[in-house]
N, C-alpha and C positions, 0 to 999 in steps of 0.2 A: 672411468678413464680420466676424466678432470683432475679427480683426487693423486690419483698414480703422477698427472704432467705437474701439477703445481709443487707438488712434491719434489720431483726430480729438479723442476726451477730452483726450490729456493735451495737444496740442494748444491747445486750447482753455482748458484750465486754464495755461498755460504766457503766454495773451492774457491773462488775470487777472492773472496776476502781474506782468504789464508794467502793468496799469494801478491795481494794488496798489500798486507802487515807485513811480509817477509821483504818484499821490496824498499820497503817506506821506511820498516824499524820503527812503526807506531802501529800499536795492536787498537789503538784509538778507530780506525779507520772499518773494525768489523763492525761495530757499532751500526756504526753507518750505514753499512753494505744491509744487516741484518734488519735494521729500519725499514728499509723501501724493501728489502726483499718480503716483509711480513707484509707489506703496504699493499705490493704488487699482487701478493697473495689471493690478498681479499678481493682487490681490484678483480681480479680474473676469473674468483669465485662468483663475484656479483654475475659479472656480465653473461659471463659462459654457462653459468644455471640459474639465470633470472628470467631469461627471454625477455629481457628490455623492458618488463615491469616496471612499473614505479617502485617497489620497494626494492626492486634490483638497482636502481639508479641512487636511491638515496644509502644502501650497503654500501654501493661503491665510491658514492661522495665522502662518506663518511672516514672508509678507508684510506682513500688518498688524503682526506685532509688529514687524519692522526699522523698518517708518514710522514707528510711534507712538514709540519709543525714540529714533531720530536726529531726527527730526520738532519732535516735543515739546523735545527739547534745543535747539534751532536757535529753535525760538519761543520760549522762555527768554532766550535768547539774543539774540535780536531783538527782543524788548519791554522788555530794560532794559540796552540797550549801543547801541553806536553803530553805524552802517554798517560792514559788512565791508570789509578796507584791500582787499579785490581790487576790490570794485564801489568802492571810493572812488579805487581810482588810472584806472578807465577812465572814469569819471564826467571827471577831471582832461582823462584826455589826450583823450576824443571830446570835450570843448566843449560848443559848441553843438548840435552830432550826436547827443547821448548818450543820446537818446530813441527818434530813428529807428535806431540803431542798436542800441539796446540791445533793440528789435521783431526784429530778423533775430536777436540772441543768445539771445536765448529760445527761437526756433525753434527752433536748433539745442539745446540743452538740450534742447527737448521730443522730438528726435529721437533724442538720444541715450539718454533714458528709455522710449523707447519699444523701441527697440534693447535694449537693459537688459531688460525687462517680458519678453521672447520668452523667456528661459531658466525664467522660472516658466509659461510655456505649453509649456513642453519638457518640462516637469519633470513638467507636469499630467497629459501624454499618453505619459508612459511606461507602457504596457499591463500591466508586470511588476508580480507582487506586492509589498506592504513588505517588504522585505528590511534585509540587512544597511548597503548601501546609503543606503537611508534615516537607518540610525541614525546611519550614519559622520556625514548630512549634517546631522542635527540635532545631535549633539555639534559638528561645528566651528561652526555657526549660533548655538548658545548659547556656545562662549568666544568668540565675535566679540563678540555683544550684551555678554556682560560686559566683557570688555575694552574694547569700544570706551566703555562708561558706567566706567567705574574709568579711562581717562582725560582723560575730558570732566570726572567729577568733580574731579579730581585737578587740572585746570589752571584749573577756577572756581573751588575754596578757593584756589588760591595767588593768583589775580586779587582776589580782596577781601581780604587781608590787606595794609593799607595801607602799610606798610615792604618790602613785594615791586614798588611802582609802576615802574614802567621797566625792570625786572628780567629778566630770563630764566627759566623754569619749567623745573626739573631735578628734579623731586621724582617721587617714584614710576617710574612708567612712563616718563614723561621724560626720565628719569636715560640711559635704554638707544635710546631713539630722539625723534630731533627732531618726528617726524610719527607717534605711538601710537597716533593716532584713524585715520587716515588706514591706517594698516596693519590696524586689526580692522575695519572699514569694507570694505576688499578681502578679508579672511579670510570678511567673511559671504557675499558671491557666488561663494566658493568653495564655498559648499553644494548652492545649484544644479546644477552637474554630476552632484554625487552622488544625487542625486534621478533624474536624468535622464537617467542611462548605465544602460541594460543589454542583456543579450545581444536581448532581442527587440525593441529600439527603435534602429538605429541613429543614427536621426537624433537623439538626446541626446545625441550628442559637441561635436554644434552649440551647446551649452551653455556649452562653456568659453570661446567668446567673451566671453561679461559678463563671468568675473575678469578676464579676459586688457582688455577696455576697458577695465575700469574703474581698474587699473592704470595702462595708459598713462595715462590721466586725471588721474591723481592722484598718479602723480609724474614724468610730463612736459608737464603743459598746464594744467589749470585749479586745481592742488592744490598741492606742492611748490614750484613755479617763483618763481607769484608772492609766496606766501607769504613765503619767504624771501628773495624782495629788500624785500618789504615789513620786516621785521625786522630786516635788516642797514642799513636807511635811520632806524630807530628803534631799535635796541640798538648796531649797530655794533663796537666791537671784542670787547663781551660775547658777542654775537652770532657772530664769528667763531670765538671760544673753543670756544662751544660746536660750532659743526658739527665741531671737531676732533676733539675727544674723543668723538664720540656719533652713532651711524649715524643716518641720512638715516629711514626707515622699519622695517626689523626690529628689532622691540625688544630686541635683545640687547648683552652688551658688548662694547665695541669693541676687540678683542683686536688689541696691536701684534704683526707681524714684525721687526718689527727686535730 
C-alpha cells in the first residue's frame, strides 16, 4: 500500500507541475516541483516502513537533505533566470501540442521518481545493523552534496560576472568536466546501495538500479544530450573547444594517449 500512495503522491505533484509551468510560462518550475516531489518520496518511504529505526531516520535525513540542497538551487534558479533551453527547445518543436504533451512528459518523470524513491525503501528495509556500510554510504552522500553545490556555485559566480556573457565556464570543477553537477548528482544515488546491501537482505542489491537510471538519464536522455546541443547552437566553436579538451562527466583531467 505505501508503494501504491507514494506513487499516487508524486504523481499528483508531477499534475501540479504541469499546471505551475502552464500558469507561469516557465517549464523551469517542474524541476522544482520534481525535486521535493522525489525528496518527499523517500522521506515517506523512510518513516512509513522504517518504524522509527535508526537507519530509518538517517534514509530520511539523507533524503530531505539531497531535496532541499538540489531543490532550493533549481528554485534560485528558476525565480531569477529564464526557461531551461531543454523545455525551451520542446516548447519550440511540440507547438501547438506543448501542453498535451508536456501532461504525458510529466508522467513519465513522475514515474521515473517514483522508480528512483524505491532504493530509499530498500535502504529503509535492510533489517541489518548500522554498520560500516552505512558510513561508506554517508561519506559518498556527503562528497556528492558538496561537490555537486561547489559546482552549481562555481557556474553562478561565473554567470554574473558580466565580461563572461556568451562564454563558456571552465573554472573550477569545470575545468575537468563539461557536466560536474550532473556527475556528483549520480555519486549521491550511489549511496543508496550502500545503505541497502547486506548479507541478511538480499533484495538491496535491487538498489543499484537508481545509480544505474539515473545515469543513463543523465548522460543519454534528458541531461548531457540535449544540453550540449543546446550550447554548441549558442557558443558554437567555443563550445567545441571545450568538449575537446575536457571529459564529458568524470571530473578529472583529460589525459592524452598520443
Amino acid at each position: 500500500m505505501i508503494v501504491l500512495a507514494v506513487t499516487a503522491g508524486v504523481s499528483l505533484a508531477m499534475m501540479l507541475a504541469w499546471a505551475v509551468q502552464r500558469r507561469t510560462g516557465n517549464a523551469g518550475w517542474v524541476d522544482v516541483i520534481w525535486t521535493f516531489a522525489l525528496g518527499g518520496a523517500g522521506v515517506a518511504y523512510a518513516l512509513a516502513a522504517g518504524a522509527g529505526g535508526p537507519r530509518a531516520w538517517l534514509a530520511a535525513a539523507l533524503a530531505a537533505a539531497w531535496a532541499l540542497r538540489l531543490g532550493g538551487y533549481i528554485l534560485r534558479r528558476t525565480r531569477h533566470g529564464t526557461e531551461d533551453v531543454r523545455y525551451a527547445r520542446l516548447r519550440a518543436e511540440w507547438g501547438d501540442g506543448f501542453q498535451r504533451r508536456m501532461f504525458g512528459f510529466l508522467q513519465i518523470q513522475a514515474a521515473v521518481a517514483a522508480a528512483l524513491a524505491l532504493a530509499v525503501l530498500l535502504a529503509t528495509r535492510n533489517p541489518a545493523p548500522l554498520g560500516m556500510g552505512d558510513a561508506a554510504g554517508v561519506a559518498v552522500f556527503l562528497i556528492a552534496i558538496l561537490g555537486g553545490n561547489a559546482a552549481d556555485e562555481q557556474l553562478l559566480r561565473f554567470r554574473r560576472e558580466p565580461a563572461n556573457r556568451g562564454q563558456v565556464c571552465a573554472a573550477g570543477l569545470w575545468r575537468w568536466s563539461r557536466h560536474p553537477n550532473y556527475f556528483f548528482e549520480f555519486l549521491a544515488w550511489c549511496a543508496w546501495p550502500l545503505l541497502a546491501i547486506s548479507a541478511a537482505y538480499p533484495p538491496g542489491w535491487l538498489a543499484l538500479t537508481a545509480p544505474a537510471l539515473m545515469y543513463w538519464l543523465l548522460v543519454h536522455v534528458s541531461g548531457i544530450p540535449p544540453l550540449e546541443e543546446a550550447m554548441l547552437r549558442s557558443r558554437g566553436d567555443a563550445y567545441r573547444a571545450y568538449q575537446a579538451r575536457t571529459r564529458p562527466f568524470l571530473p578529472l583531467p583529460k589525459w592524452s594517449l598520443k
